[in-house]
C-alpha positions as CSV (number, residue, x, y, z in Angstrom):
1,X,0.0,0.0,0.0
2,X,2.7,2.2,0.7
3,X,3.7,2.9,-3.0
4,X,-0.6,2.8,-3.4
5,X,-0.1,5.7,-1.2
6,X,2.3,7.6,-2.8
7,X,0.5,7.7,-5.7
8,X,-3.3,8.5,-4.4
9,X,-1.4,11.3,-2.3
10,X,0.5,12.6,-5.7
11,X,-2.6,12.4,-8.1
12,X,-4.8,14.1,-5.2
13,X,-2.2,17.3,-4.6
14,X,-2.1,17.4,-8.3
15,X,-5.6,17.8,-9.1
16,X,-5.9,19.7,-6.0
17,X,-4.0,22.5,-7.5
18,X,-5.3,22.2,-11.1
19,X,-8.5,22.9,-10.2
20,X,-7.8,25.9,-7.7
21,X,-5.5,27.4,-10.5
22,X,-8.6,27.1,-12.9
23,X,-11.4,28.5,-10.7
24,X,-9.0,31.2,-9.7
25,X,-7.7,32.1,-13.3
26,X,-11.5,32.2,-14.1
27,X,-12.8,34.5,-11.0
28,X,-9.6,37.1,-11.7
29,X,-10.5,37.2,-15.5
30,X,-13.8,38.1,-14.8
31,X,-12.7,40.2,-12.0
32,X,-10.3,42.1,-14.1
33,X,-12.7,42.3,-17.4
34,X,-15.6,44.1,-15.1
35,X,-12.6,46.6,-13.6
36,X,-10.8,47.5,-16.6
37,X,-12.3,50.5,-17.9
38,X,-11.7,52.0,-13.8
39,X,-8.1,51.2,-14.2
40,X,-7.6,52.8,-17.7
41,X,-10.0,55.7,-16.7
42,X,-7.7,56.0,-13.0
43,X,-4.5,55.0,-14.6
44,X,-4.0,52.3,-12.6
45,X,0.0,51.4,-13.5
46,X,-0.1,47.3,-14.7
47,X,2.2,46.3,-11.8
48,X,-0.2,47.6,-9.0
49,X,-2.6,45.3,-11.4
50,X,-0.4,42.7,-11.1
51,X,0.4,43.0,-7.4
52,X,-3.7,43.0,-6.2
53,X,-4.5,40.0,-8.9
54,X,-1.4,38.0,-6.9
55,X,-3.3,39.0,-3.4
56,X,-6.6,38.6,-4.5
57,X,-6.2,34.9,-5.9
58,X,-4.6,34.2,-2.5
59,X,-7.6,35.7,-1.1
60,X,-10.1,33.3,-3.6
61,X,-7.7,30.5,-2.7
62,X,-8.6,30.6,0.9
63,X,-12.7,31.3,0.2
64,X,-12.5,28.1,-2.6
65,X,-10.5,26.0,-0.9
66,X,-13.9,23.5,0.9
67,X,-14.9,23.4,-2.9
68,X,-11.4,22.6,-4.4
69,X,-11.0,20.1,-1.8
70,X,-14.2,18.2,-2.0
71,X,-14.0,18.6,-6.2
72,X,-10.5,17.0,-6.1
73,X,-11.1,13.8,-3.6
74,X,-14.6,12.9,-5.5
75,X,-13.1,13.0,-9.2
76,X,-9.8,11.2,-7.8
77,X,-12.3,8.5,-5.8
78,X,-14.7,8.0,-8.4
79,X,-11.8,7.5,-11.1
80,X,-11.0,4.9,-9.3
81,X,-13.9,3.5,-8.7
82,X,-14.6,3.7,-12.1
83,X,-11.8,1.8,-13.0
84,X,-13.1,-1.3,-10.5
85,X,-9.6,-0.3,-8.7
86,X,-10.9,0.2,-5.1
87,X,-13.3,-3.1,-5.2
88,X,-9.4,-5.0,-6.0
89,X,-8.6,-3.2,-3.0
90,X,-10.8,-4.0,-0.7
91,X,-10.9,-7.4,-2.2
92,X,-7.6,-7.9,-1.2
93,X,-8.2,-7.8,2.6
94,X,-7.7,-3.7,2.9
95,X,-10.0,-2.0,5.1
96,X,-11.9,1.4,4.3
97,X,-10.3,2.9,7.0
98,X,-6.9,1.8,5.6
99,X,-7.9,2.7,2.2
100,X,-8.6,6.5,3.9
101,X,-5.3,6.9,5.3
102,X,-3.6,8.3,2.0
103,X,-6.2,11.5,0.8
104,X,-6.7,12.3,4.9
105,X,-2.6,12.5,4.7
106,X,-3.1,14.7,1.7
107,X,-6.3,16.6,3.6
108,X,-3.4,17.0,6.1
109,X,-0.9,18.7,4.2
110,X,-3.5,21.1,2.6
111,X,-5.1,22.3,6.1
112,X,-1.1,22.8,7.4
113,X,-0.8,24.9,4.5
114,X,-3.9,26.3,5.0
115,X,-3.3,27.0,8.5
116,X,-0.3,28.8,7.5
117,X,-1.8,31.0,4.8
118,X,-4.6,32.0,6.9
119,X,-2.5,32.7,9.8
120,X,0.3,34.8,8.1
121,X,0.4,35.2,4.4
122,X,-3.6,35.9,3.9
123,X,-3.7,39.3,6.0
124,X,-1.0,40.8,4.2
125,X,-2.9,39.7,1.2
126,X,-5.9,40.9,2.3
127,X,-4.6,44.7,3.2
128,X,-3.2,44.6,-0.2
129,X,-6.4,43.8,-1.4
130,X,-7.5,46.8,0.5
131,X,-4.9,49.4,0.4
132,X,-5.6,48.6,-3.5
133,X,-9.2,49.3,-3.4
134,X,-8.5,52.4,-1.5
135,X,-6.2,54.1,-3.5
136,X,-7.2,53.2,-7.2
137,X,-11.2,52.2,-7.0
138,X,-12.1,54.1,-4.3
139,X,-9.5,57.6,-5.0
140,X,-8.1,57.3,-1.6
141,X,-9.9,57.4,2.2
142,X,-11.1,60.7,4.2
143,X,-8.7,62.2,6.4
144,X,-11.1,63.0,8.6
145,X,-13.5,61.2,10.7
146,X,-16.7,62.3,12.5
147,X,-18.6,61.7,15.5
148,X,-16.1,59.2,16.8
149,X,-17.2,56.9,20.2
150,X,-14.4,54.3,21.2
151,X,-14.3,52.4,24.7
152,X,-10.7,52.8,26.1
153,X,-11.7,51.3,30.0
154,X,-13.8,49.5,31.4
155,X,-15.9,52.0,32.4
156,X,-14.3,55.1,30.4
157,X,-15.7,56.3,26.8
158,X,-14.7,58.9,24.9
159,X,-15.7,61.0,22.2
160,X,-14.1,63.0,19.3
161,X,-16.8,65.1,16.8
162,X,-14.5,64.9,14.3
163,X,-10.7,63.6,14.2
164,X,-7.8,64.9,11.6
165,X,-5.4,61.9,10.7
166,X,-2.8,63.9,8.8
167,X,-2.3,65.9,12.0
168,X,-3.1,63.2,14.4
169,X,-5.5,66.2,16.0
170,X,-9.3,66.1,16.9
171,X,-11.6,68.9,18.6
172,X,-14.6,68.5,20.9
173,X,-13.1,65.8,23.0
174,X,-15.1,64.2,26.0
175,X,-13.8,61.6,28.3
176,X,-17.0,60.2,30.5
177,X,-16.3,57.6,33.1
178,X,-19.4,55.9,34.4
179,X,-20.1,52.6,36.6
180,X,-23.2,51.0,37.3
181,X,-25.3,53.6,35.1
182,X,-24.0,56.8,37.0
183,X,-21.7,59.5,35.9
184,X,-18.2,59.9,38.0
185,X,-16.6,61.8,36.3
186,X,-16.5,63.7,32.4
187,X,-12.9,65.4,31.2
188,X,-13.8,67.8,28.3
189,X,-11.7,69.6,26.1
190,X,-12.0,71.9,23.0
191,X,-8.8,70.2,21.2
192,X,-6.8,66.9,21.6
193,X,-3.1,66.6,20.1
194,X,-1.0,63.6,19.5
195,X,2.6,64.1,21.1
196,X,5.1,61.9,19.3
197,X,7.7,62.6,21.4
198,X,6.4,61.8,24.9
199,X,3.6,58.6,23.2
200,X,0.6,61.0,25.2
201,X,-2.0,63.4,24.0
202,X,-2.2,66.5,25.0
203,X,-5.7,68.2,25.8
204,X,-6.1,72.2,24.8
205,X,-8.8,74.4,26.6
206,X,-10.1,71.4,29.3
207,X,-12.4,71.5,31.5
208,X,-12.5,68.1,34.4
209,X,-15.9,67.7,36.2
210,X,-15.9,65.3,38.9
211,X,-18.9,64.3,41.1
212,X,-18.2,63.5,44.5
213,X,-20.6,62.6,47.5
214,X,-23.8,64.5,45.6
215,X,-20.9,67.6,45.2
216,X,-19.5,68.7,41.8
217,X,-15.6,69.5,41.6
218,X,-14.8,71.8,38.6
219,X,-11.0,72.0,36.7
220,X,-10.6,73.7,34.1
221,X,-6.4,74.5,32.6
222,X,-5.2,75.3,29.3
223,X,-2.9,72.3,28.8
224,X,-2.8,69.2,30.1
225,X,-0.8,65.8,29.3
226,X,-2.7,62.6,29.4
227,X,-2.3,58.8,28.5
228,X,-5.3,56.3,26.9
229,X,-5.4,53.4,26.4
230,X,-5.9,54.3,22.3
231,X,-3.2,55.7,20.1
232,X,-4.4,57.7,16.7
233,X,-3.7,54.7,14.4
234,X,-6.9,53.2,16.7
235,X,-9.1,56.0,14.1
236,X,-10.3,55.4,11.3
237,X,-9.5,51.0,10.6
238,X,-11.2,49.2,8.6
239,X,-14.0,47.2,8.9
240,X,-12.6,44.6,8.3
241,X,-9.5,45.4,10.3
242,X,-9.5,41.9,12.1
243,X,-9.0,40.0,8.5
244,X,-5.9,42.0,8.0
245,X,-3.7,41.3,11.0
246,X,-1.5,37.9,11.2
247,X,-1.8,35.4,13.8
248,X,0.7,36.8,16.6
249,X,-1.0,40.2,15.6
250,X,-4.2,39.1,16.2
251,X,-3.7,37.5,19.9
252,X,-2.0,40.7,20.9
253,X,-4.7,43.2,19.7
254,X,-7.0,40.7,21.6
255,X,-5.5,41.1,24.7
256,X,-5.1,45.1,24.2
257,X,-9.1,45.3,23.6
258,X,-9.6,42.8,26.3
259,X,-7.9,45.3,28.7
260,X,-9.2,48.4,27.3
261,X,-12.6,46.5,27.9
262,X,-14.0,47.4,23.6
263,X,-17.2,45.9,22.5
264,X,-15.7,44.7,19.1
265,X,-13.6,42.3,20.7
266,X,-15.7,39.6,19.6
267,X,-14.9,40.3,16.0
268,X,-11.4,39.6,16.3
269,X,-11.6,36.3,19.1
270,X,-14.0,35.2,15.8
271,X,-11.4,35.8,13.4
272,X,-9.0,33.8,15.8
273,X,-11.4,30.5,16.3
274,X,-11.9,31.1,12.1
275,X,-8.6,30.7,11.4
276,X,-7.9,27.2,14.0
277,X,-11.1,26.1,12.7
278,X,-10.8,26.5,8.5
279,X,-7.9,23.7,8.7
280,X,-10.1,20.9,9.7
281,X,-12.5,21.3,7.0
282,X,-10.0,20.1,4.2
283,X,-9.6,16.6,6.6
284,X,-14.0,16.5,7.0
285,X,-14.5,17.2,3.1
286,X,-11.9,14.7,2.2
287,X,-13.5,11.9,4.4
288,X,-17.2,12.9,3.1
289,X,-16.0,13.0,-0.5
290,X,-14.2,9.7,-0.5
291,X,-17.4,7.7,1.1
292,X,-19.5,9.8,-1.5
293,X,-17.7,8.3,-4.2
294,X,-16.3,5.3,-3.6
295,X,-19.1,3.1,-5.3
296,X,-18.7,2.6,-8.9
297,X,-21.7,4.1,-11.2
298,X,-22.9,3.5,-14.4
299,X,-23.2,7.4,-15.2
300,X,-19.4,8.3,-14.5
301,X,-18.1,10.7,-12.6
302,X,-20.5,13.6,-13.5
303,X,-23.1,12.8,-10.9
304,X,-20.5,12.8,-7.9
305,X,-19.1,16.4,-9.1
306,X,-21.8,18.1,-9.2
307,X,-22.8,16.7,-6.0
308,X,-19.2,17.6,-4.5
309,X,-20.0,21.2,-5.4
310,X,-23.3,21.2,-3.9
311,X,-21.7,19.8,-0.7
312,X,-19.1,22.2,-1.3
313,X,-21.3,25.0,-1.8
314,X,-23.9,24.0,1.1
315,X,-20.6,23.7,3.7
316,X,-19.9,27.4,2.8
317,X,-23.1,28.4,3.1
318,X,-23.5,27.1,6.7
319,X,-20.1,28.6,7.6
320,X,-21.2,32.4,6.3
321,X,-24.3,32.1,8.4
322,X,-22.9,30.6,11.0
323,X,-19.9,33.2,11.6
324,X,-22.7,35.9,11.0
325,X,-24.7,34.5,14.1
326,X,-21.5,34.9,16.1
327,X,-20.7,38.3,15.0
328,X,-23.9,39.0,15.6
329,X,-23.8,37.9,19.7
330,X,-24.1,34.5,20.0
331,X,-24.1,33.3,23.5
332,X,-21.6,30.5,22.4
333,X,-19.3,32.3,19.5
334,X,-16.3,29.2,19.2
335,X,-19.3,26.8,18.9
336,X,-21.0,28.8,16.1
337,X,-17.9,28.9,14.1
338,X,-17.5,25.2,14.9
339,X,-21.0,24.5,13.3
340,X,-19.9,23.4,9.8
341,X,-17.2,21.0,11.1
342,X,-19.2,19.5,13.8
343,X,-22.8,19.3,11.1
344,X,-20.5,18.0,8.6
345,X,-18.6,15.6,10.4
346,X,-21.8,14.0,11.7
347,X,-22.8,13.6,8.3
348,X,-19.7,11.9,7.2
349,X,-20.1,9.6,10.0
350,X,-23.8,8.7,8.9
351,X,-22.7,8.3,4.8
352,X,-19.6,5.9,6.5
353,X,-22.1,3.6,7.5
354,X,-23.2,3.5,3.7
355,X,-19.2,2.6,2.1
356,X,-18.5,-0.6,0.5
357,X,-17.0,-3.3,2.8
């Protein structure tokens, strides 16, 4: 079995990365066909072109790779199938399971490199992706933001009616601490600077009011140094901020909101269980597609395909909705994202009751 092996684990790689580089050579053509007439109306120069179609097919690579996976083990498995090749197997006192070993060691080396690209070579990809979008789609992002509200405590919230990123300035700052529904205290302030050299900001024109056993105690100064817990490159991130930040990246801008107690902290411990979670589903696809198609059918191959891509299609389905539902407050976030894999892999163990013995 060994060289057996060897040769289910080549063929599976092989068509593995035939059929990504296909589906992602089709999505970029289309991709670039519907932009072109923005880059030649911007200017865009052909090696910024080149550069985000390099970053977005590693982006596509990552969203494809549950249908790449499942399209490549069914047309590998019913090839052989077809060709009567895993009934001499089994026939020959090999077991299922054995007979399994070879495309979940292949499943395995796809998720590792999966695992990888999600965890450091996607973000950069992915702020590529975005930086691109910003500059040459979009003609660039507004270097100023309004009505800004960002927790940076536990209990302390601040606000900024309108920020100036170029000059790392903003005017109309409030700093409101409050516990259990009641005001303690509110710092206000007509201007707030960045100060590079001391890593502080600097309020202009403030004004402290404190409230003190039913008494009000009023400061007011011209200048005073202060230090938050946010820093101006905490204004004006992306949305989708969380995709763009590598693994080691992500853990420690988890532990900063943790501490500065931020509400969208849930975003990026999602992003986090996404990116343990996405390796597994190359080793659950593999196992489904391999039961799915190890019987031998009069009508070919064509039947288990397009069933693969409906799979394939239904898995990511269930993992959209199910990340929304955690995004969106589930009481139990790691087992929302977990939903695909878990679903899945109870139906692979239902179809294993169906394979040829």
């Amino acid at each position: 079995m060994k060289l057996l092996d060897k040769l289910i684990i080549k063929d599976f790689l092989k068509t593995y990365f035939f059929v990504v580089l296909m589906l992602i050579l089709v999505v970029l053509v289309l991709d670039f066909t519907e932009k072109n007439d923005i880059y030649i109306q911007n200017q865009v120069p052909s090696a910024e072109i080149l550069r985000y179609m390099g970053n977005y097919g590693l982006y596509l690579n990552n969203l494809l790779t549950p249908i790449t996976v499942f399209i490549s083990v069914i047309f590998i498995t019913s090839k052989m199938a077809g060709r009567t090749e895993i009934i001499a197997i089994l026939s020959s006192g090999v077991s299922f399971v054995r007979l399994l070993r070879p495309f979940l060691m292949g499943a395995a080396l796809i998720g590792a490199a999966s695992f990888y690209l999600n965890g450091w070579v996607l973000p950069t990809a992915t702020e590529g992706v975005t930086v691109f979008r910003l500059v040459y789609l979009d003609k660039g992002a507004p270097n100023t933001e309004q009505n800004v509200h960002i927790k940076v405590g536990e209990n302390s919230y601040a606000y900024l009616n309108r920020f100036y990123k170029t000059s790392n300035s903003g005017f109309t700052f409030t700093l409101e601490t409050i516990k259990d529904g009641k005001l303690l205290a509110k710092l206000s302030a007509d201007r707030i600077e960045w100060d590079t050299a001391k890593n502080s900001w600097t309020l202009r024109n403030w004004r402290l009011r404190e409230l003190k056993d039913r008494k009000e105690v009023w400061t007011v100064g011209e200048a005073k140094d202060t230090v938050l817990s946010i820093v101006p490159d905490d204004f004006g991130i992306p949305e989708k901020h969380h995709e763009t930040l590598k693994l080691p990246q992500l853990s420690r801008q988890i532990k900063t909101l943790e501490a500065r107690g931020a509400d969208n902290v849930e975003f990026y411990k999602i992003e986090r269980y996404v990116r343990f979670m996405s390796p597994f589903a190359a080793l659950i696809l593999t196992f489904i597609g391999v039961i799915m198609s190890a019987r031998k059918t009069r009508g070919g191959s064509g039947f288990q395909i397009a069933m693969g891509f409906l799979m394939a299609f239904v898995y990511i389905l269930l993992f959209i909705l199910s990340r929304t539902f955690a995004e969106n407050g589930s009481e139990y976030p790691i087992f929302s994202v977990w939903l695909p894999n878990i679903v899945f892999g109870l139906v692979g163990l239902v179809l294993y009751k169906t394979v040829p013995r």
